[in-house]
C-alpha positions as CSV (number, residue, x, y, z in Angstrom):
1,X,88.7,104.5,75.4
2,X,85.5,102.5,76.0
3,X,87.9,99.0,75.9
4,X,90.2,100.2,78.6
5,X,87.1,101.8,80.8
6,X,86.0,98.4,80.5
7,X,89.2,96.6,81.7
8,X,89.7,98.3,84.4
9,X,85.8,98.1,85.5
10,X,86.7,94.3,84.8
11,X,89.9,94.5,87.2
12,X,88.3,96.1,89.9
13,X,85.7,93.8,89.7
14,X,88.5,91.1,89.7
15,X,89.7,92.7,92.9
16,X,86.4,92.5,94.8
17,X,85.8,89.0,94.0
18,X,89.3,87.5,94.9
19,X,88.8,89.9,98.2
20,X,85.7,88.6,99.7
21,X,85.0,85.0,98.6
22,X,86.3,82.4,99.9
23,X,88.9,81.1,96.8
24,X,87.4,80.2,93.3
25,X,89.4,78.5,90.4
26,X,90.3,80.3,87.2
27,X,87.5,79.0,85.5
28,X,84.8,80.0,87.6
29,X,86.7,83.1,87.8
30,X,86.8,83.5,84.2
31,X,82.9,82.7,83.9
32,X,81.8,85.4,86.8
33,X,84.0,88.0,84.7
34,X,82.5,87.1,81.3
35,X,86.3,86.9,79.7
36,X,87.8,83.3,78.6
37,X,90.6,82.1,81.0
38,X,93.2,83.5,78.6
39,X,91.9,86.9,79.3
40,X,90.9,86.1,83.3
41,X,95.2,85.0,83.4
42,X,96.0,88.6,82.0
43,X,94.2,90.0,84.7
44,X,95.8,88.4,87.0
45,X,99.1,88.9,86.2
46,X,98.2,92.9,85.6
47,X,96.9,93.1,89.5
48,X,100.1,91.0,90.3
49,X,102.7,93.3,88.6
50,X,100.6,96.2,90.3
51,X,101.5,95.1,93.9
52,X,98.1,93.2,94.6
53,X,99.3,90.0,96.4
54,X,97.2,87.6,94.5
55,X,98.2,83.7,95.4
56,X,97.1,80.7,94.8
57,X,96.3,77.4,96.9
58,X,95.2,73.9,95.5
59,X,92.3,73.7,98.8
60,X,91.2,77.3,98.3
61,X,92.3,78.9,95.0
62,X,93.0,82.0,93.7
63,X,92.7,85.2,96.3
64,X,94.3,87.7,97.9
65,X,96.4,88.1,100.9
66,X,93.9,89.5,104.0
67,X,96.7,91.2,105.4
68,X,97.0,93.8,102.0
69,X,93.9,95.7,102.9
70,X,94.1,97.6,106.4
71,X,90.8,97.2,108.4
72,X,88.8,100.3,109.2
73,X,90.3,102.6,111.4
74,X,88.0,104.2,114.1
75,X,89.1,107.9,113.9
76,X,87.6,110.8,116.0
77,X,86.6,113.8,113.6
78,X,89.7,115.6,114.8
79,X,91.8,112.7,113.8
80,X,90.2,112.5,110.3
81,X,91.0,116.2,109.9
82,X,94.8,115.9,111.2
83,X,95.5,113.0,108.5
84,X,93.7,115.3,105.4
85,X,95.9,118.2,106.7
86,X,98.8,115.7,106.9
87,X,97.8,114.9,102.6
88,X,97.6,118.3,102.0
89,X,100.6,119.4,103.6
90,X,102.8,117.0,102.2
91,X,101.9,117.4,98.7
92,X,102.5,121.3,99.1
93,X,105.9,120.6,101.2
94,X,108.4,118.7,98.8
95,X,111.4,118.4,100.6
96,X,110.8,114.9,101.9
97,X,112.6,112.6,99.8
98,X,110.1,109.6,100.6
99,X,107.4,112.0,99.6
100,X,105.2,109.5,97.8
101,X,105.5,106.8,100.0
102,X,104.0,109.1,102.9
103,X,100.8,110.7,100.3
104,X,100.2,106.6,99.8
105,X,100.2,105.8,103.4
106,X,97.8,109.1,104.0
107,X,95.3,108.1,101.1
108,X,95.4,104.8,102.3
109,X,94.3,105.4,105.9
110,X,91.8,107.7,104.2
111,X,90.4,105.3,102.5
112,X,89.2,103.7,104.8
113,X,87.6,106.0,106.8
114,X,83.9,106.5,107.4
115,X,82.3,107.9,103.9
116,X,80.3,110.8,106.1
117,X,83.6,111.7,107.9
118,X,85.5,112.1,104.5
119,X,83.0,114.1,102.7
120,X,82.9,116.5,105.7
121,X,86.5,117.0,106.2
122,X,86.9,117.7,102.1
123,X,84.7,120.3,102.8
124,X,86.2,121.8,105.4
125,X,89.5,121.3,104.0
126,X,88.3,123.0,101.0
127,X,89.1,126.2,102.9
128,X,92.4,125.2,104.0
129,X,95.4,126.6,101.8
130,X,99.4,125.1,102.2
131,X,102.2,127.3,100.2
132,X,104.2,125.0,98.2
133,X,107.7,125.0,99.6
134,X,109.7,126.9,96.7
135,X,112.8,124.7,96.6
136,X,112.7,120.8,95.9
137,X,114.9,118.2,96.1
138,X,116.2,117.1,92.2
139,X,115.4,113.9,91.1
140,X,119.1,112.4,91.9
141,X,118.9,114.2,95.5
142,X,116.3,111.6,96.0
143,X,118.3,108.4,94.6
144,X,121.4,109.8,97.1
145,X,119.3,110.2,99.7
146,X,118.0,106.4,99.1
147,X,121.4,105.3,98.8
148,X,123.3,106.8,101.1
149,X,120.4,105.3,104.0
150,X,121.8,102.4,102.8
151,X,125.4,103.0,102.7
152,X,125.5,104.8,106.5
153,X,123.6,101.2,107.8
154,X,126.4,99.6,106.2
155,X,129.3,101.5,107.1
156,X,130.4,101.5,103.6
157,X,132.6,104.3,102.3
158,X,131.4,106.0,98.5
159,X,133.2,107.8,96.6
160,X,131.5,110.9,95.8
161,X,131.9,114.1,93.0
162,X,130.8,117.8,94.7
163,X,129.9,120.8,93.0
164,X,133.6,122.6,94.0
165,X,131.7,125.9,95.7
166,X,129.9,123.2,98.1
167,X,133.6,123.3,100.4
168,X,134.3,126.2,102.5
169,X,137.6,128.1,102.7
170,X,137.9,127.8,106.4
171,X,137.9,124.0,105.7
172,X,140.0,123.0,102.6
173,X,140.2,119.8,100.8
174,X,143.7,118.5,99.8
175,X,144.3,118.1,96.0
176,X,141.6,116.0,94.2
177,X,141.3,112.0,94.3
178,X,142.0,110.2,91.2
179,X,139.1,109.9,89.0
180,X,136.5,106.9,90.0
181,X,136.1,103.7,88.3
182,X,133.8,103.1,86.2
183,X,130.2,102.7,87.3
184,X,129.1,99.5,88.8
185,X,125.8,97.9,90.0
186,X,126.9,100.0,93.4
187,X,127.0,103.3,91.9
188,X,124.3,106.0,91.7
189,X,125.3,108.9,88.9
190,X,123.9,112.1,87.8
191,X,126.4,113.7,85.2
192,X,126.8,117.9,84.5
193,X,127.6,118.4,81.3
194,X,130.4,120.9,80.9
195,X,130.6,121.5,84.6
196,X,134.4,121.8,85.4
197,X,133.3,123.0,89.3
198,X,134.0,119.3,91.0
199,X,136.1,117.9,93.5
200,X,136.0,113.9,93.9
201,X,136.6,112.6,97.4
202,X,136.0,108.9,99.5
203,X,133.8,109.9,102.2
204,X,132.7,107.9,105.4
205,X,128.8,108.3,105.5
206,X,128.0,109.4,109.3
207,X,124.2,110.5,108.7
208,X,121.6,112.8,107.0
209,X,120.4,116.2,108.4
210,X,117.5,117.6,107.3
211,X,116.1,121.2,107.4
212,X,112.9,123.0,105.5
213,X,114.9,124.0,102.5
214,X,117.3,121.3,102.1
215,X,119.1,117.7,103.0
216,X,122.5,117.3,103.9
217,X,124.9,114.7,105.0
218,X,127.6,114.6,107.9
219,X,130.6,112.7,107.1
220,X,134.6,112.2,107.7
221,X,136.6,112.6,104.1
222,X,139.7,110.5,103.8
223,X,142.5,112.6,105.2
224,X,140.6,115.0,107.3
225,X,140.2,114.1,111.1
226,X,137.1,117.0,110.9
227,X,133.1,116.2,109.7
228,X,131.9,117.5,106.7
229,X,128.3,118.8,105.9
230,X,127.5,118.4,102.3
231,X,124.1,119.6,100.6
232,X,123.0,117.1,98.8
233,X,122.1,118.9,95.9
234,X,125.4,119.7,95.3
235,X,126.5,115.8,94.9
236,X,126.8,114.8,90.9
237,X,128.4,111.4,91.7
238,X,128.1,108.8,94.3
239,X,129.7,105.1,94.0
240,X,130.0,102.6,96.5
241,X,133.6,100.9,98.0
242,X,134.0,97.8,99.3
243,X,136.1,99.7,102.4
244,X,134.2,99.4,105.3
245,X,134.2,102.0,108.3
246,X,133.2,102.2,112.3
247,X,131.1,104.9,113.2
248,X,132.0,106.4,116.3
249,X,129.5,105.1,119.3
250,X,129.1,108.5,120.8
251,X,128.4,109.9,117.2
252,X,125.3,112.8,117.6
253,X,124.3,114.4,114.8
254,X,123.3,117.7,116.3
255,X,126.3,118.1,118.2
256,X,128.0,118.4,114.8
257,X,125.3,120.6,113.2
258,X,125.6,122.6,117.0
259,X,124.5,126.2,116.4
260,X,124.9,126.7,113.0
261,X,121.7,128.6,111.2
262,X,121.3,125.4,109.4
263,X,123.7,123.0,108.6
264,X,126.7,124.8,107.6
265,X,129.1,125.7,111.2
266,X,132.1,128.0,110.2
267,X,134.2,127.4,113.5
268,X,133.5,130.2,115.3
269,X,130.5,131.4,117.5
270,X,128.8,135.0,117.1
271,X,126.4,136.7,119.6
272,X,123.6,138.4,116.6
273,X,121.5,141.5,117.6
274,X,119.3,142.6,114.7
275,X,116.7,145.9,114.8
276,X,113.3,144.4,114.1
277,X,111.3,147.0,112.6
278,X,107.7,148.2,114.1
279,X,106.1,146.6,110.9
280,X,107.6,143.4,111.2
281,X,107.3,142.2,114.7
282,X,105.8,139.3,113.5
283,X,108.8,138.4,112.9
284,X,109.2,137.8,117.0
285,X,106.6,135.2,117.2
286,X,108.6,132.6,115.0
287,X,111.3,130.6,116.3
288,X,113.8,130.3,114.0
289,X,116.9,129.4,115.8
290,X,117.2,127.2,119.4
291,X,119.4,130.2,120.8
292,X,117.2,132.9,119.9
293,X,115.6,135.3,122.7
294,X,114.3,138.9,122.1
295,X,116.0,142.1,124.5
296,X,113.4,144.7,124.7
297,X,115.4,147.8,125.9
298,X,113.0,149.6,124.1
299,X,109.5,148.6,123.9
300,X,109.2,150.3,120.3
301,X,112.7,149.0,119.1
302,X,113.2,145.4,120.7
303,X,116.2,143.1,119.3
304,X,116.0,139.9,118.2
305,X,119.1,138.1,119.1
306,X,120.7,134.5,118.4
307,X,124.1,133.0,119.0
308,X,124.8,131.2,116.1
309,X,128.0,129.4,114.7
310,X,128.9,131.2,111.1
311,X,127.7,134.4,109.5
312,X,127.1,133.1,106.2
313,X,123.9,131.3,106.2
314,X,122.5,133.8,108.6
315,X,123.3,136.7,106.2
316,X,121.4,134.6,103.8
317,X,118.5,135.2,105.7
318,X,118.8,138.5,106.8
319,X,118.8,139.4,103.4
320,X,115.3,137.6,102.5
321,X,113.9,139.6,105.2
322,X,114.3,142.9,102.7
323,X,113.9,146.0,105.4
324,X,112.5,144.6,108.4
325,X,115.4,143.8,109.9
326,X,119.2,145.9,110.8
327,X,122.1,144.4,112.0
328,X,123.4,146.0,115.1
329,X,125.9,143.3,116.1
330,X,128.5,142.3,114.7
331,X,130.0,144.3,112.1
332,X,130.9,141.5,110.1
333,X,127.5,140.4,109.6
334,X,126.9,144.0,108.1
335,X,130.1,143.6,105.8
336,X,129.0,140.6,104.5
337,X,125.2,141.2,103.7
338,X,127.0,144.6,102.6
339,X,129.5,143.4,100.1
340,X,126.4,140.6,99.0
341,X,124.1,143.2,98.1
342,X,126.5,145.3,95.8
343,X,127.2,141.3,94.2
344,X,123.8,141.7,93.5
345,X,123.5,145.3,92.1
346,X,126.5,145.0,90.2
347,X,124.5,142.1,88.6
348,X,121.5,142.8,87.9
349,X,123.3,146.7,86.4
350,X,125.5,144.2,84.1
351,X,122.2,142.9,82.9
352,X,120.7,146.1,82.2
353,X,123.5,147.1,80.2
């Protein structure tokens, strides 16, 4: 333990001196560490594997790019705070598939910040509290996400295995594609073993749609004139083609999405009017839908209203709210957090049995 605290006191070291001098050779290098040039090379090639940009030039020798470390940054108090609220927030909320890239920017801003200006806004910060967002992308919702960035600048078709439940029945899929080839240095795979719930398509990659809970992409299947919305948590298989598409010029992403709850549209619109509960008018100060607006007929009994496109994903919601909300329009809506309910009894009484 005392060897390594001592290597990496050496490397830092290392660091400082090949950031503020001028350029020295490996020898005198070696000599200002106290290590033999052997050891002063190691280094080196340590910071170098690291990402430091270490370089060296016969008039100046070895240093490191001035461009790697930012400058300081002049920021107001305010400022400071807003960027440790930006750390803290992004390390609770885990949706963001470039998640680490955006804590590394923060801390490095942070850094290097006024020493008086950080100490006071840890403190304060101290008292400042971020839920963690329950659900998380998986690890291979990331490397689609990467991917398919990639594959919508390109234009490039994929084809791509779906958990089966993913497709909606007012939208069917023909008969599934033959099964993929095998995996080359295009394809990105996450296997299920034992799952028997897929359906392999070649899909033209359009966008990606995020909300707080989950990522999505918009794109046209082969054979179907219609966009698809696809969670990509439900994607087990993705592999680039060589077939080439042309997105549409006039393609908008929230046009497609239009007034679905989230990201799922159904095909057909529905006026909402749900009972908010005296105990849960907080619910009122949210907004949790572009359409919504609130009716107050009643000043004790006021109804929160949307127009939405699908019952499905609102019913999801409805239902997270427990009590504090009743469906007075439509009657579907009611069927269908109805019938999910008794799913849900009917469970949970099979597993007391």
């Amino acid at each position: 333990m005392k060897s390594r605290t001592h290597r990496i006191t050496r490397l830092l070291r290392l660091i400082t001196l090949l950031e503020s001098g001028p350029g020295s050779n490996g020898t005198r290098l070696a000599q200002e560490l106290g290590v033999s040039r052997r050891t002063f090379f190691r280094d080196l090639r340590t910071l170098q594997e690291a990402g430091v940009p270490c370089f060296h030039d016969a008039e100046n020798g070895y240093r490191i790019a001035r461009n790697f470390f930012l400058p300081p940054v002049n920021l107001t108090l305010a400022e400071t705070l807003s960027l440790h609220l930006l750390d803290k927030t992004v390390t609770a909320k885990r949706m963001n598939p470039l998640n680490d890239e955006l804590l590394a920017i923060a801390n490095k801003l942070i850094s290097t910040l006024d020493q008086s200006h950080r100490q006071v806004c840890r403190d304060l910060m101290k008292h400042v509290i971020i839920s963690q967002t329950p659900t998380a992308m998986p690890d291979h919702g990331l490397r689609f996400f990467t991917a398919l960035q990639r594959y919508i600048d390109e234009c490039r078709a994929c084809r791509m295995t779906i958990s089966r439940e993913v497709w909606s029945p007012l939208s069917p899929l023909s008969p599934p594609s033959p099964p993929p080839p095998p995996s080359t240095s295009n394809s990105v795979a996450h296997t299920q073993p034992g799952s028997t719930q897929l359906i392999e398509c070649v899909i033209h990659p359009y966008a990606l749609y995020g909300t707080d809970h989950h990522w999505s992409l918009l794109g046209v299947v082969n054979g179907h004139e219609s966009m698809r919305v696809i969670p990509l948590d439900h994607v087990v298989d993705l592999v680039a083609l060589e077939q080439r598409f042309e997105r549409p010029s006039q393609f908008d992403a929230q046009q497609v999405i239009g007034l679905a709850w989230q990201t799922q549209p159904e095909g057909e619109t529905y006026t909402i009017e749900l009972q908010v509960k005296p105990e849960a008018h907080h619910l009122l100060a949210t907004r949790w839908h572009a359409s919504q607006h609130v009716k107050h007929n009643d000043p004790d009994d006021p109804l929160l209203c949307f127009t939405v496109d699908g019952l499905h994903e609102i019913a999801d919601w409805i239902i997270q709210q427990g009590q504090s909300l009743r469906v007075k329009h439509p009657a579907q809506l009611r069927q269908i957090i109805t019938a999910r309910l008794r799913e849900l009894a009917d469970h949970h009484e099979q597993c007391h049995s």
